[in-house]
N, C-alpha and C positions, 0 to 999 in steps of 0.2 A: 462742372469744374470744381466748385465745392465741393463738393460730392468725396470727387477724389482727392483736393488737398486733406481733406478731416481724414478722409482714409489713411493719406501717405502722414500724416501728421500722429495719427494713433500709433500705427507703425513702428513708425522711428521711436517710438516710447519704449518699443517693447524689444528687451532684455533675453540675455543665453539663457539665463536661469528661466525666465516666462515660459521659453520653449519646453523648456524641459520638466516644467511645471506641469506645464496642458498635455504634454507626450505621456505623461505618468500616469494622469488623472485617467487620459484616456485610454491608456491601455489596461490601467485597473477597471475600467467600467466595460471594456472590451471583454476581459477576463471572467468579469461578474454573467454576463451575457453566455458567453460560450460553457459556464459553470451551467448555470440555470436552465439552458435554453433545451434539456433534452429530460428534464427532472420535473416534480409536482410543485416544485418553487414557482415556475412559470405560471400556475394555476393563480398561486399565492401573489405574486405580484400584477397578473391582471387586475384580483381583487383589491390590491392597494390602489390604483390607478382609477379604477372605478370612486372609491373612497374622494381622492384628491378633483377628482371632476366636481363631484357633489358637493367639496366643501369650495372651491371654486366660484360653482352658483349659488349656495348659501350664501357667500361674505358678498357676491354682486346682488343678487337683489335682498341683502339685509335680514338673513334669517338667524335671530342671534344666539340663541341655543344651540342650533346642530352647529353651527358655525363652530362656536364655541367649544363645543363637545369634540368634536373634527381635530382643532389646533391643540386640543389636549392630548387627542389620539397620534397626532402627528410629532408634537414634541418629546414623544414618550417614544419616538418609535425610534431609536440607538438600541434602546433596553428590547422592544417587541422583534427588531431585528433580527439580535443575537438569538432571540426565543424562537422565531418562527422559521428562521433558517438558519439552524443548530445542524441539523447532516450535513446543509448543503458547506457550510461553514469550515465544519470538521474536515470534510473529503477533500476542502482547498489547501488548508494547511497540512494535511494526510501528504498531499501531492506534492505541494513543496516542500515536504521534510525529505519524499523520495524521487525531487528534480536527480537525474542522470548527468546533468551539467556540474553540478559541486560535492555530488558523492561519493565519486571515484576517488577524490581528495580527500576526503574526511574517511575513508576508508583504509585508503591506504597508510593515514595518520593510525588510525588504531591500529591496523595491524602492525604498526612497526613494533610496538613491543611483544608479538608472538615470536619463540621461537621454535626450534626445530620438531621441540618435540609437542607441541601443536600441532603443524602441519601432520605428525606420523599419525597423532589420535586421528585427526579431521579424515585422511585418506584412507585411516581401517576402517572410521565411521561410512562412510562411502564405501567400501570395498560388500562391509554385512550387511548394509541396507540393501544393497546389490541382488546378492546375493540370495537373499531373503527373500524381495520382490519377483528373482526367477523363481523359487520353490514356491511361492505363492501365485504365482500365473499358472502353472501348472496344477496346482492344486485347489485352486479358484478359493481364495484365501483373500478376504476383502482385506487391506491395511492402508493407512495413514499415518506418514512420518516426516517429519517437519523439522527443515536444519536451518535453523536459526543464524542472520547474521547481524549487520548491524545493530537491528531493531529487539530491544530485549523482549522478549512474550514471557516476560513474568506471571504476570496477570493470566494470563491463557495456561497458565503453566499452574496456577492455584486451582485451577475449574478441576484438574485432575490429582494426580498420587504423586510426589516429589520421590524421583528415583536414586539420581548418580550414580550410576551403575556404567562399563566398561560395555561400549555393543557387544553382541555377537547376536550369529543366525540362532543360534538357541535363545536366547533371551526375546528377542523380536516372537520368535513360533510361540513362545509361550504367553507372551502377551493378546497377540491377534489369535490365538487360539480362540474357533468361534462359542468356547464356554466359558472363556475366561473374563472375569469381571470387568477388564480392561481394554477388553477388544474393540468394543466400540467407539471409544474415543481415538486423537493421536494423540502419537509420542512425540517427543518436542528433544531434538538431537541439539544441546549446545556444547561448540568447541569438543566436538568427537565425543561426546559423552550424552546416554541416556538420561538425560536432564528431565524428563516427565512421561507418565503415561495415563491415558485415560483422559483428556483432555479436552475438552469443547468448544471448537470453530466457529466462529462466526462467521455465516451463511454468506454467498456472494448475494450482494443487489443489483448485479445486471439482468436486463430481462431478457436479454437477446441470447442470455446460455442456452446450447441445445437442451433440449425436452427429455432428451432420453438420458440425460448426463444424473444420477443419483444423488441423496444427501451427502455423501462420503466426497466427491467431485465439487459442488457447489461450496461445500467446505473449506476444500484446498482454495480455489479462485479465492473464496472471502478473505481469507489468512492473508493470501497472497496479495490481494487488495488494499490492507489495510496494515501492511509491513512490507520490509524486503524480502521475507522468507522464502526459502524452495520447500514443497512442499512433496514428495514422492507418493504416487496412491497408485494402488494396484486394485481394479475392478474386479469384486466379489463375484459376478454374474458372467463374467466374458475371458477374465483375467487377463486386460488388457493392461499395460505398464505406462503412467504420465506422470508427469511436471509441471506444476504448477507455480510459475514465477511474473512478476509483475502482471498480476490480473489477466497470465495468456493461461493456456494449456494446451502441451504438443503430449503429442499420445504417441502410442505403435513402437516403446523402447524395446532395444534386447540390453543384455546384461551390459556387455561392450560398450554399447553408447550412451546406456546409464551411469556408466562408470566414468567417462567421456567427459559428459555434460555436465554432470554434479561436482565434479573438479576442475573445470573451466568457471563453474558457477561459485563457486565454495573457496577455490583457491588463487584462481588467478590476480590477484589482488596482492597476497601473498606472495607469490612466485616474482612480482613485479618490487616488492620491497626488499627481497633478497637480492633481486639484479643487482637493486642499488647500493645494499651493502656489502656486495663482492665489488661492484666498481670503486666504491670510495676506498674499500680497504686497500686494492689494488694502487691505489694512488697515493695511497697512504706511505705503503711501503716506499 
């Protein structure tokens, strides 16, 4: 019967905010877990766990150097943290920049200052990339072309040649042309315009990519991974047609559906801030 008054007495102490405290704590540590639990951090935190046992029994039967040594290594470890799980760190904040719950919002915020004649660049841009990727399935023409949205790839956009140049299917053939200096990188397509070429991808780090999927493929996924970009590649060896966006890749395009998809992907966002400013004007009047 103690037992339970200390119980029900701790209880009644505790507070909405307490709740909401330990629900936070917990789901951040939930979060940390589902982060780690398929990664080499897991390796890494066994090892700290081992560490904390040992210092542990050091401070119970009095050993006062490693003890000592231990609570140094432990109090140091905010700073050893950030250091030892620096990827795993980055890929969480990566993830919550491209949460699908508050981006749709902050998206359609930017776009509201595009207008029309954006949208024309954006859907030629789409139209030659098209375009380009059937002449190049056909003629088994490796390319990688990269439209850029939210997330600026400046940086990925320095690794190659600063273009700004207007698409077209000629400009594309002459780039991916397989003697040409800049064929092996991508192109980096921002707001309809040839914004870079020759440019260097950072490689996916899933393991579970198929085997037979090339550098030029594992390229896309990484981009895609590590931005919101669509990435278009067309296989050199098969001259198959894929997409790469949010860390997937669907293969097997024709023109039609490439054309399809990259303006579903590219524009719809778009299409959806103009509804709104046809309704309000409408109201207006």
């Amino acid at each position: 019967m103690d037992f339970f008054q200390n119980l029900l007495s701790i209880i009644k102490t505790i507070q909405f905010r307490d709740v909401v405290d330990i629900l936070a704590i917990a789901l951040i540590i939930f979060g940390l877990f589902r982060l780690v639990r398929e990664t080499r951090a897991v390796q890494l935190l066994k090892g700290v766990l081992v560490l904390f046992i040992i210092y542990f029994f050091s401070s119970l039967f009095n050993l006062v150097m490693l003890s000592s040594l231990l609570r140094a290594f432990f109090e140091a470890s905010v700073v050893l943290v950030a250091i030892i799980f620096q990827p795993e760190i980055r890929k969480a904040l990566e993830q919550m920049g491209r949460n699908n719950t508050w981006k749709r919002y902050i998206s359609i915020f930017s776009k509201y200052g595009k207008n029309d004649e954006w949208e024309k660049s954006v859907r030629k841009s789409i139209v030659d990339a098209a375009d380009t990727a059937l002449l190049f399935s056909h003629s088994r023409t490796g390319a990688l072309i990269v439209f850029e949205r939210e997330t600026m790839l400046s940086d990925i956009a320095a690794t190659g040649t600063i273009i700004e140049a207007e698409t077209s299917v000629a400009l594309f053939g002459n780039i991916f042309f397989n003697k040409a200096p800049l064929h092996d990188g991508a192109s980096i397509i921002r707001d309809g315009k040839l914004f870079a070429a020759g440019c260097i991808l950072p490689l996916t780090d899933n393991k579970d990519v198929d085997i037979n999927l090339g550098t030029r493929h594992r390229a896309a996924l990484g981009i895609s991974e590590q931005s919101d970009a669509v990435v278009l590649v067309v296989s050199e060896e098969t001259g198959v047609i894929s997409l790469a966006y949010d860390g997937e890749l669907t293969r097997d395009y024709t023109r039609d559906s490439l054309v399809k998809k990259l303006n579903e992907l590219l524009l719809d966002d778009f299409e959806d801030v103009s509804n709104f400013r046809f309704k309000r004007g409408r109201k207006s009047k």
